[in-house]
C-alpha positions as CSV (number, residue, x, y, z in Angstrom):
1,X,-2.4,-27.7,52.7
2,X,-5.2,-27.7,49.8
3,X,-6.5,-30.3,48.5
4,X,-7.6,-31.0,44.5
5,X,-10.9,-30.5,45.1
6,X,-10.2,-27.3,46.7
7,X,-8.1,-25.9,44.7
8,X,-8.5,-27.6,40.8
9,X,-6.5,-24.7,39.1
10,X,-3.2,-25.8,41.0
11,X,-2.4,-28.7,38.4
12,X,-2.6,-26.2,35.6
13,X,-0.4,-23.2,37.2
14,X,2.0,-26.0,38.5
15,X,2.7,-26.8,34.4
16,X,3.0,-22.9,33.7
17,X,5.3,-22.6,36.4
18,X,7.1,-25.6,35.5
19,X,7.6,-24.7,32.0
20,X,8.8,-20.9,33.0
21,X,11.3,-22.5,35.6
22,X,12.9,-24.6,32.9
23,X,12.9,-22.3,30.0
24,X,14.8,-19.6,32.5
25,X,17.5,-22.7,34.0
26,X,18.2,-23.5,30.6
27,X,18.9,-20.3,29.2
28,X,21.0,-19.1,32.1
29,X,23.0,-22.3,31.3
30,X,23.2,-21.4,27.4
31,X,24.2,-17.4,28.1
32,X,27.3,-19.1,30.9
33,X,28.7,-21.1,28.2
34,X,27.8,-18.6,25.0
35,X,31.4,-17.5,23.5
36,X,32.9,-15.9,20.4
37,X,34.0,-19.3,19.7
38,X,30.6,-22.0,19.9
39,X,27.7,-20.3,18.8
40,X,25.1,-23.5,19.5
41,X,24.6,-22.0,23.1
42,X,23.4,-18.7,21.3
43,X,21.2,-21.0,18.6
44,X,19.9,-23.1,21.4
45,X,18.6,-20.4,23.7
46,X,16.9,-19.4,20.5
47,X,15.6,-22.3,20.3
48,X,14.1,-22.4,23.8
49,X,12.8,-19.1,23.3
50,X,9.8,-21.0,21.0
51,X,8.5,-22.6,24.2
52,X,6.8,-20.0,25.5
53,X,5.9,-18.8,21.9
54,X,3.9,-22.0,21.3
55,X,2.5,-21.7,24.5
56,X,1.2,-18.1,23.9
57,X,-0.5,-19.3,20.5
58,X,-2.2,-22.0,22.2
59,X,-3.4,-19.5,24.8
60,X,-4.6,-17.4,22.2
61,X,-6.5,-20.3,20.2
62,X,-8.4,-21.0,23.3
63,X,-9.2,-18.0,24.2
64,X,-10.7,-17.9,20.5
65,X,-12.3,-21.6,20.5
66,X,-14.0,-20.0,23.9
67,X,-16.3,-17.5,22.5
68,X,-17.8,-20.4,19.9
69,X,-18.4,-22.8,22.9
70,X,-21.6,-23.5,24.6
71,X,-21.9,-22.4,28.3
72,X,-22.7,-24.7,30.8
73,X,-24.2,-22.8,33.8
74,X,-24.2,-25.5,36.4
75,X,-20.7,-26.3,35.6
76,X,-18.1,-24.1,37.1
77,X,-15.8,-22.6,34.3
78,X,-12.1,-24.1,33.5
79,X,-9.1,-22.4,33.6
80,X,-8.5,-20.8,30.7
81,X,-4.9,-20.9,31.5
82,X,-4.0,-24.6,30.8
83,X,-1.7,-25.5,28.0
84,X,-1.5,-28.9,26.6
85,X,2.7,-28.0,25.4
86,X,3.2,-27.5,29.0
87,X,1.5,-30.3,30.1
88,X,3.8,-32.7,28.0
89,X,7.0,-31.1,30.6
90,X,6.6,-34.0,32.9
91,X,8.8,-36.9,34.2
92,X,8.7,-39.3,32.9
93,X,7.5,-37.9,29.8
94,X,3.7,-38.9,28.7
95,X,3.3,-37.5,25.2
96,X,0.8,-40.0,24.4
97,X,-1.1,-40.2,27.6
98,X,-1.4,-36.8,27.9
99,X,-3.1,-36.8,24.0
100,X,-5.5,-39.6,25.5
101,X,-6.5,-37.9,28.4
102,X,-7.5,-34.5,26.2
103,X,-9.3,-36.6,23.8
104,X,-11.1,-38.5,26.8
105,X,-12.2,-35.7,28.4
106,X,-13.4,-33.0,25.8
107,X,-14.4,-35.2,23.1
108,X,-15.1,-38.8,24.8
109,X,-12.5,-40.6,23.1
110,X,-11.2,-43.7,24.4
111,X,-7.9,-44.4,23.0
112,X,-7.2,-47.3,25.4
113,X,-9.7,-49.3,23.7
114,X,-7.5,-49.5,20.0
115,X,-4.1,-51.8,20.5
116,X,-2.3,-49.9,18.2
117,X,-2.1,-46.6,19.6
118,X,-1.5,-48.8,23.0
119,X,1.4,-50.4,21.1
120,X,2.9,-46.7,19.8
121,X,2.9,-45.3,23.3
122,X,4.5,-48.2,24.6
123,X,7.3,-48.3,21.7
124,X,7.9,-44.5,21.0
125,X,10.6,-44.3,23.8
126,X,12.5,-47.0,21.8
127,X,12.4,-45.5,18.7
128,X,12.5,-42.5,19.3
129,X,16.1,-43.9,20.9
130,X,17.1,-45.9,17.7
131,X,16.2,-43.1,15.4
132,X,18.8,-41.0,17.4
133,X,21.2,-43.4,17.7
134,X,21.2,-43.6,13.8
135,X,21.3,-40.0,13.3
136,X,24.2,-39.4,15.2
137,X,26.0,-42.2,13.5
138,X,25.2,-41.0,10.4
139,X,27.3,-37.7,11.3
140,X,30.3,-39.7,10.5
141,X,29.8,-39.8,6.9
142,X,31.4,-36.5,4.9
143,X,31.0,-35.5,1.7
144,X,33.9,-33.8,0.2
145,X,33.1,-32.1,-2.9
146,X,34.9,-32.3,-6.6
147,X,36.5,-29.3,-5.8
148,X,37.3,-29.6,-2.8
149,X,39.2,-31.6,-0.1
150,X,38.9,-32.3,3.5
151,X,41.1,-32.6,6.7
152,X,39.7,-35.8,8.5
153,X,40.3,-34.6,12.5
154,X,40.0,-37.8,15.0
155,X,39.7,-36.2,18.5
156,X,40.8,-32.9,17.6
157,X,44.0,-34.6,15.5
158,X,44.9,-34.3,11.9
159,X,45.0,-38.4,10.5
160,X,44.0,-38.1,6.7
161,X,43.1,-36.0,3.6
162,X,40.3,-36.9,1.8
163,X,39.9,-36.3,-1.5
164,X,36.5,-35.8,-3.2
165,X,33.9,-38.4,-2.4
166,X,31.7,-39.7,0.5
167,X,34.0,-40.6,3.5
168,X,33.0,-42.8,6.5
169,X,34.9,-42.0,9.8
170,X,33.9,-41.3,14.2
171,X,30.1,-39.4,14.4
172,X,30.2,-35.8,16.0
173,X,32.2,-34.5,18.0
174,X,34.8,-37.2,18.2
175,X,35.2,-36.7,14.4
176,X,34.7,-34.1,11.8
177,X,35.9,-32.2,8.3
178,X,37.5,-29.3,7.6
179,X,37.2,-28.3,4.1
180,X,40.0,-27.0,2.1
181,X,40.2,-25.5,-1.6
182,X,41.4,-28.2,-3.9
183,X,43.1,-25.7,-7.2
184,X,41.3,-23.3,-6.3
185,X,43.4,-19.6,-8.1
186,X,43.3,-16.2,-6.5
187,X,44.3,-13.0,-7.3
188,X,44.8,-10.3,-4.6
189,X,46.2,-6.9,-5.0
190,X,48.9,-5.4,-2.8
191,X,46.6,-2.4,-2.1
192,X,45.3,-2.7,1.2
193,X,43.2,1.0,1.1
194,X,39.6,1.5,-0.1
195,X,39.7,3.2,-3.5
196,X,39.0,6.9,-2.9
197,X,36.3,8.8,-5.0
198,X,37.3,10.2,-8.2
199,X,37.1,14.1,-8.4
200,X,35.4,15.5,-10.6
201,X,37.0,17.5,-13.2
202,X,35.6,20.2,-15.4
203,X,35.4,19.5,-19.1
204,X,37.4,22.7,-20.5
205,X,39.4,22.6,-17.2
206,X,43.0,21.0,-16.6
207,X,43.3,17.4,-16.7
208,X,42.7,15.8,-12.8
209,X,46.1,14.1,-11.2
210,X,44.8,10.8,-12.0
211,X,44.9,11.0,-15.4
212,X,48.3,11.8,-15.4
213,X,49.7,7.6,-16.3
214,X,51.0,6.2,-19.0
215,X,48.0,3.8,-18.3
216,X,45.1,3.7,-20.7
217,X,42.8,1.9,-18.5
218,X,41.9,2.6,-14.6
219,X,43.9,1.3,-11.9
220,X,41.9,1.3,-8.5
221,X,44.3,-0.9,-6.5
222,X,47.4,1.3,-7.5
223,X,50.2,1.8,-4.6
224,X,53.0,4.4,-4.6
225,X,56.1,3.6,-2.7
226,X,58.8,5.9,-1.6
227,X,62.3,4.8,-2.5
228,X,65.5,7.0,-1.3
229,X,67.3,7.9,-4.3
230,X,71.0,9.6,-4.9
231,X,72.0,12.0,-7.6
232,X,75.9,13.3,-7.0
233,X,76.0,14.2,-4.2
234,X,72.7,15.0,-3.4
235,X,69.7,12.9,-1.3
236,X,66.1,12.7,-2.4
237,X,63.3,10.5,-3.2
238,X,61.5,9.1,-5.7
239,X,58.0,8.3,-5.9
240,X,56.5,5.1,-8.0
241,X,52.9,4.4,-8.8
242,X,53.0,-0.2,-9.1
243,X,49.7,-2.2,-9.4
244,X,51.4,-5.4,-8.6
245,X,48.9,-8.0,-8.1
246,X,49.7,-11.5,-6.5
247,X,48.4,-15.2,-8.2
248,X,48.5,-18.2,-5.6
249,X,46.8,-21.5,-5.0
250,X,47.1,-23.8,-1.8
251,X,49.1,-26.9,-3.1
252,X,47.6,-29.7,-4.3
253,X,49.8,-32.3,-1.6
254,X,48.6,-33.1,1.7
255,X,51.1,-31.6,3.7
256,X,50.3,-28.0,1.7
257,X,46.9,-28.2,2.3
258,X,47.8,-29.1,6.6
259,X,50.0,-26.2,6.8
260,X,47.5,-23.8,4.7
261,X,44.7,-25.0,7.3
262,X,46.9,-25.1,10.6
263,X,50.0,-23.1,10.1
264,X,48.0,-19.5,9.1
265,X,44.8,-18.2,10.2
266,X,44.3,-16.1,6.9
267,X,45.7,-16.3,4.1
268,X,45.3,-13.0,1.8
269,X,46.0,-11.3,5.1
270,X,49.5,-12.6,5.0
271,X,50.1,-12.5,1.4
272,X,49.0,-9.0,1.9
273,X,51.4,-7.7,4.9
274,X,54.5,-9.7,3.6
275,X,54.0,-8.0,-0.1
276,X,53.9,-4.9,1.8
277,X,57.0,-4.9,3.5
């Protein structure tokens, strides 16, 4: 086995590799648990994706800083692959320390000698904990809009409507919102199909088929419907041309908005197919 002194670069690599290992561990773990449903293991492999990016920047500012750097030639020449961002993936973590040491060696900095930055490395760990702590309790306060309202879910469970206003209630994920219209009117058309495009007539030609309506305006979302029809003693059909549009709102109770939020997964859609029937 080496020791330091004969091999001095073996520190350095140690980080790189370090950092590599944990940047592939953790997004193996992100793509196991990635789904059409949660999307934060997607946005957090994203996320670790930066680590090496920060690391490649600082690789490159060094190897810039380099050529405005004095040579020394009875020194032997550092690594030029070290990286201060991987340095700070240690246990325990030394953010601070780490800083001191750079500072110490390249510019003769002694930090230990000033209480206060002795004082910040010793307390960052603890408030760094309190100022999570806080955050994540803050997630329990909702804002519900004027026009809006919210489902209050505890543990998954439907307990309250809120109505517009600042709400208090469990941090994330044992509590959340789900927002729901609040008088909110739409209109939807019964036609389902993409309106096709026009055809172009000629100006001294006949008049096109669409132009034959008693309407004086255009109707995009028009529908024809077939309807069996008898005259005597004979069968046929009848064809009729209806731009029926729909007007709803989700009701302005609590138990309308519940079963608008848990009792159908869209709403136009079903508006839609039961219209069409």
């Amino acid at each position: 086995q080496e020791t330091a002194a004969q091999w001095p670069e073996a520190s350095q690599l140690a980080q790189l590799s370090r950092m590599a290992i944990i940047c592939l561990v953790l997004s193996a773990i992100c793509l196991l648990f990635a789904s059409a449903e949660s999307v934060w293991p997607l946005r957090l492999a994203t996320l670790i994706g930066l680590l090496p990016a920060l690391v490649a920047l600082e690789f490159l500012l060094r190897g810039v800083l380099s050529l405005f750097s004095p040579r020394q030639p009875r020194l032997e020449p550092r690594l030029m692959a070290q990286s201060f961002i991987a340095g700070l993936l240690r246990w325990p973590p030394q953010p601070l320390l780490a800083l001191q040491h750079e500072l110490h060696n390249r510019f003769g900095i002694d930090l230990r000698q000033i209480w206060a930055f002795t004082y910040m490395r010793r307390a960052f760990f603890p408030v760094l904990l309190v100022v999570l702590a806080v955050g994540w309790a803050l997630t329990g306060l909702h804002e519900v809009p004027l026009q809006g309202r919210g489902i209050y879910e505890r543990f998954g469970k439907p307990v309250e409507v809120f109505g517009p206003g600042l709400h208090a209630g469990l941090p994330w994920p044992l509590g959340r919102v789900l927002n729901v219209e609040n008088g909110v009117v739409h209109e939807l058309a019964t036609s389902v199909s993409d309106a096709a495009t026009p055809q172009l007539a000629a100006a001294e030609g006949p008049a096109p088929l669409i132009a034959n309506r008693l309407w004086d305006a255009s109707h995009v979302n028009d529908k024809s419907q077939v309807i069996a029809s008898s005259s005597g003693d004979k069968q046929g059909f009848q064809i009729v041309n209806m731009d029926v549009r729909f007007v709803y709102r989700i009701g302005l109770t609590d138990q309308a908005a519940l079963a608008a939020t848990y009792n159908s997964a869209d709403i136009p859609t079903l508006i839609r197919s039961t219209a069409s029937r």
